[in-house]
C-alpha positions in Angstrom: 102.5 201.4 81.8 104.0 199.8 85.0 102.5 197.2 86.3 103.1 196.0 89.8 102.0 193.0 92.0 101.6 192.7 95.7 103.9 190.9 97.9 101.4 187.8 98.3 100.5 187.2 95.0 103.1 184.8 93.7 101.1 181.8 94.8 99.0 181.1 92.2 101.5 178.2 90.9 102.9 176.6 93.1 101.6 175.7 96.5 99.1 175.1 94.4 101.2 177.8 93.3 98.2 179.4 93.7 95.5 181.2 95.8 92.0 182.1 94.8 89.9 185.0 96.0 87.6 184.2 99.0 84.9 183.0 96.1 86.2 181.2 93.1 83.4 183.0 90.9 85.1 186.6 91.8 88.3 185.3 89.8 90.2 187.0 87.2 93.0 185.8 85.3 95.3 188.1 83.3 94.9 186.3 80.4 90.9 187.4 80.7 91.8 190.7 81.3 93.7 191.7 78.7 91.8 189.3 76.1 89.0 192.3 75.9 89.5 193.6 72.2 89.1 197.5 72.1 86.1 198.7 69.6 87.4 201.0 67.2 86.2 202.2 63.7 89.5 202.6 61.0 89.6 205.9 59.1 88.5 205.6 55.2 91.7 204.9 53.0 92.3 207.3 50.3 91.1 207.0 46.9 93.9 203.9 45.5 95.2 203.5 48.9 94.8 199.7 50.4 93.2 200.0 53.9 95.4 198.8 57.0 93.4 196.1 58.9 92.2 196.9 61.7 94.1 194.5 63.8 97.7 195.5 62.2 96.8 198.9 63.2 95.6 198.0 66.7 98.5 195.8 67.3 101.4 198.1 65.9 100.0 200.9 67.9 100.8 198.9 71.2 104.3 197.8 70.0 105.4 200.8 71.4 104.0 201.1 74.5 106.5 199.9 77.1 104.8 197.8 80.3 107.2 197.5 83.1 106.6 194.5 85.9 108.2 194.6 89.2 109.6 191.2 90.2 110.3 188.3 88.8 108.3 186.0 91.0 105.4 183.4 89.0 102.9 186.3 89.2 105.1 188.9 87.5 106.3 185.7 84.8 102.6 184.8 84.0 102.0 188.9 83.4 105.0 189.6 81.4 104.3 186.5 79.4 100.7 188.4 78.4 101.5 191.3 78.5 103.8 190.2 75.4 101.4 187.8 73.8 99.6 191.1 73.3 102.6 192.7 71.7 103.8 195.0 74.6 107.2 196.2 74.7 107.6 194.4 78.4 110.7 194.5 80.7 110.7 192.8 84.2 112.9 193.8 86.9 114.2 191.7 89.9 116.0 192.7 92.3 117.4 189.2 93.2 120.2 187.1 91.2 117.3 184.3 90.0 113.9 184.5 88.7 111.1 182.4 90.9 110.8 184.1 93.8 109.3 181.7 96.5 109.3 179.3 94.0 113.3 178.7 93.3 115.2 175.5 93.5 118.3 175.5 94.8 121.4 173.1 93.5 123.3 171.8 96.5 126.0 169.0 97.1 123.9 167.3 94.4 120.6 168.1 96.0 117.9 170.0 94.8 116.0 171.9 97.4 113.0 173.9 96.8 112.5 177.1 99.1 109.8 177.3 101.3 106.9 173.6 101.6 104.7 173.8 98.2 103.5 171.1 95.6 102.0 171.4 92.5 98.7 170.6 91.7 98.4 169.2 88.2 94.5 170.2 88.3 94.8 173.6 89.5 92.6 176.0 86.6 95.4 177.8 85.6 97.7 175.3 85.8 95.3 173.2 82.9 95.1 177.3 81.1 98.3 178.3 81.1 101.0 175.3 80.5 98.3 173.1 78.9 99.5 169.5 77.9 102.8 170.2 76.4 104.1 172.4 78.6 102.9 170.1 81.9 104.8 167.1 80.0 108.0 169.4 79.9 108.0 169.6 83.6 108.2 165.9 83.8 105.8 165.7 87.5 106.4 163.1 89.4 103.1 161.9 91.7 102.7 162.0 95.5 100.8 158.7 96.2 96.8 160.3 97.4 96.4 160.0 101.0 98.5 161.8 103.9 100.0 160.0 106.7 98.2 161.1 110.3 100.4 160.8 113.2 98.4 159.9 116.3 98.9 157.8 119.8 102.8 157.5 118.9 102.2 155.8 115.7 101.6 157.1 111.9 98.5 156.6 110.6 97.5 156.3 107.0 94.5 158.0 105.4 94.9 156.6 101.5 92.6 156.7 98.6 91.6 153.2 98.1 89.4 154.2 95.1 93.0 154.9 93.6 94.7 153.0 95.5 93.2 149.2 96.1 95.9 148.2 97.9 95.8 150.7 100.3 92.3 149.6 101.4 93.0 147.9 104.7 94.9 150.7 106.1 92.5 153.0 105.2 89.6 151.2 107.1 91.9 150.4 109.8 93.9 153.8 110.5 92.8 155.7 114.0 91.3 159.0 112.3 87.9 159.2 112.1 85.2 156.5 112.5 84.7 153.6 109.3 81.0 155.9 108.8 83.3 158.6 108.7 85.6 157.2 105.9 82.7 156.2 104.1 81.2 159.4 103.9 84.6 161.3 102.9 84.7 158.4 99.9 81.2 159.1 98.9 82.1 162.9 98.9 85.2 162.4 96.9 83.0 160.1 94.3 80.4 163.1 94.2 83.3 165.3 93.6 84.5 163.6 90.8 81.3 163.2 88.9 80.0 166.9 90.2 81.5 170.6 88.5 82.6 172.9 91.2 79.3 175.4 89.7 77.0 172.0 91.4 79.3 171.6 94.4 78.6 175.0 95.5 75.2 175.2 94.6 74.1 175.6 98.2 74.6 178.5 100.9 77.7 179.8 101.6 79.2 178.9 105.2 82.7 178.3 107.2 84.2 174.8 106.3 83.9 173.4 110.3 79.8 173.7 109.4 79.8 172.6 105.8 81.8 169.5 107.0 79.9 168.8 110.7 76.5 169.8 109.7 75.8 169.2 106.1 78.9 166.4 106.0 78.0 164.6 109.1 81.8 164.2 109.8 82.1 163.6 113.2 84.8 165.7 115.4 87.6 163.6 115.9 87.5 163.0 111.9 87.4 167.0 111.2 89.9 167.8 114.1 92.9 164.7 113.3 92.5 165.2 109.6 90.5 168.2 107.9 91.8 170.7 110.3 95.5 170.5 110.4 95.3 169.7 106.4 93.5 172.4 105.5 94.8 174.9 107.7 98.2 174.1 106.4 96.5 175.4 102.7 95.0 178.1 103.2 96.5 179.4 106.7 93.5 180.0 109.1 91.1 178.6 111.0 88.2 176.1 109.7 85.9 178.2 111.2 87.6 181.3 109.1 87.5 179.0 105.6 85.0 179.5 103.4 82.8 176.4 102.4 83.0 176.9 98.6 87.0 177.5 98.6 86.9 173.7 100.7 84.8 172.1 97.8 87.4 174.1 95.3 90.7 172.6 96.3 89.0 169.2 97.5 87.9 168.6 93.9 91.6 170.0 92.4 92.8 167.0 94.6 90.0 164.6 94.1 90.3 164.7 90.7 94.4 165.1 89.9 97.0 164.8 92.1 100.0 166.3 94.3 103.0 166.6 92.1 106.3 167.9 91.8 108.5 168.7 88.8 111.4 166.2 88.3 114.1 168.9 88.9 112.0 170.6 91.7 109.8 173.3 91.4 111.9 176.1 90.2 111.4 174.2 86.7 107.7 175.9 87.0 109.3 179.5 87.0 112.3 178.5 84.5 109.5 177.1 82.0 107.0 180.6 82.5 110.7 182.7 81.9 110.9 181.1 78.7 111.1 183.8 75.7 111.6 186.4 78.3 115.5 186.1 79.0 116.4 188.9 77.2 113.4 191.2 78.7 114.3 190.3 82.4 116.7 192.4 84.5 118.3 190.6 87.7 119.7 192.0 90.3 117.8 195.6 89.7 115.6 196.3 93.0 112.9 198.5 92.3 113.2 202.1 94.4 110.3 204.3 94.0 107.7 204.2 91.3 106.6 207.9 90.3 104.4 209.1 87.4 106.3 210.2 84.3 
């Protein structure tokens, strides 16, 4: 089996490392995928004979089926790693000298750099699936404070989180982004959020983010236009008026209810820690020509 991923799926870690389908119900991890168990009915042992289990049989079967992933990047880590758990004889190839892909961390002049602007969200779904609490306390996160500095009429402008941040509550009210009904709004929305699943969030019709947060948000413009829309266009790379409503409540919960991280030796610690028990099954430096059925 070869299994091969497209050239925009390695964000499912890291910027959020991460992105969803256009409806967060659509989703499909691997690890659903391949968790399906196959029905099959076991052959009646011979008179004496002990039967195999089922599962043995199932299982040793697969041993010897090879699965091949092209690239090394946290997509191709994450399918390896399941495509093992389920006993598959996997090899990855990568044609670069590192695994990671985008997300890599270079080592320079005592610096660590990531490539490319990404954090990691600590309450990201598959983040919480996939490294669970022991493997999130190997990465050692260290937290962005909540909030984002807005920079407006020649000065910066803080837009904090005073529900986690009391301190922060003068600047909040006082910073020249949106109006004080405004901020009380978005801080009754990120309480609901909190308290709410995503499944009640979305309960309501579909529409493009700029509506959800004029019309059914009452946000006024200068609120959606200084903060929401150069924020969440940086995210998800389009338009408010392209952005779906339900994908808005999505990542505004993942950051309403953790937070903004990054690993204390930079976010190539993500792809170092999903490489883990596949060392001797990866293959650097091996660029993939030509796939063909055989």
């Amino acid at each position: 089996a070869v299994v091969s991923q497209s050239r925009n799926a390695g964000a499912t870690l890291g910027k959020s490392l991460s992105h969803q389908s256009s409806r967060p119900s659509a989703r499909m991890s691997f690890r659903k995928l391949f968790a399906r168990t196959p029905q099959a009915v076991p052959a009646p042992a011979a008179e004496g004979e002990e039967m195999e289990p089922l599962s043995q049989r199932f299982r040793r079967s697969r041993d010897s089926r090879p699965a091949v992933v092209i690239g090394a990047g946290v997509s191709g880590l994450t399918c390896a790693q399941l495509l093992k758990e389920k006993n598959f004889n996997v090899t990855v190839l990568e044609a670069s000298d590192g695994v990671g892909g985008r997300v890599r961390t270079d080592d320079i002049d005592g610096f660590k750099l990531d490539r490319g602007f990404q954090v990691f969200l600590d309450e990201y779904p598959d983040v919480r699936d996939y490294f669970r609490e022991a493997g999130l306390a190997k990465l050692n996160l260290k937290k962005f404070q909540p909030g984002a500095l807005v920079y407006r009429n020649g000065a910066f402008n803080r837009v904090a989180d005073p529900l986690r941040r009391p301190q922060d509550l003068v600047s909040a009210l006082t910073a020249d982004v949106g109006s004080l009904v405004d901020k009380f709004k978005v801080g009754a929305y990120k309480i609901y959020s909190n308290l709410a699943t995503l499944e009640t969030l979305n309960y309501g019709r579909e529409t493009d983010t700029y509506t959800f947060l004029k019309e059914q948000q009452g946000l006024s413009d200068d609120m959606i236009d200084q903060f929401f829309r150069p924020f969440m266009r940086g995210i998800y790379l389009s338009e408010l008026e392209d952005q779906s409503s339900h994908m808005f409540n999505f990542i505004f919960k993942v950051l309403a209810d953790g937070s903004a991280t990054l690993p204390e030796n930079g976010l190539g610690a993500v792809s170092d820690q999903l490489a883990v028990g596949l060392q001797d099954r990866i293959r650097l430096n091996t660029p993939v020509k030509q796939v063909s059925e055989g």
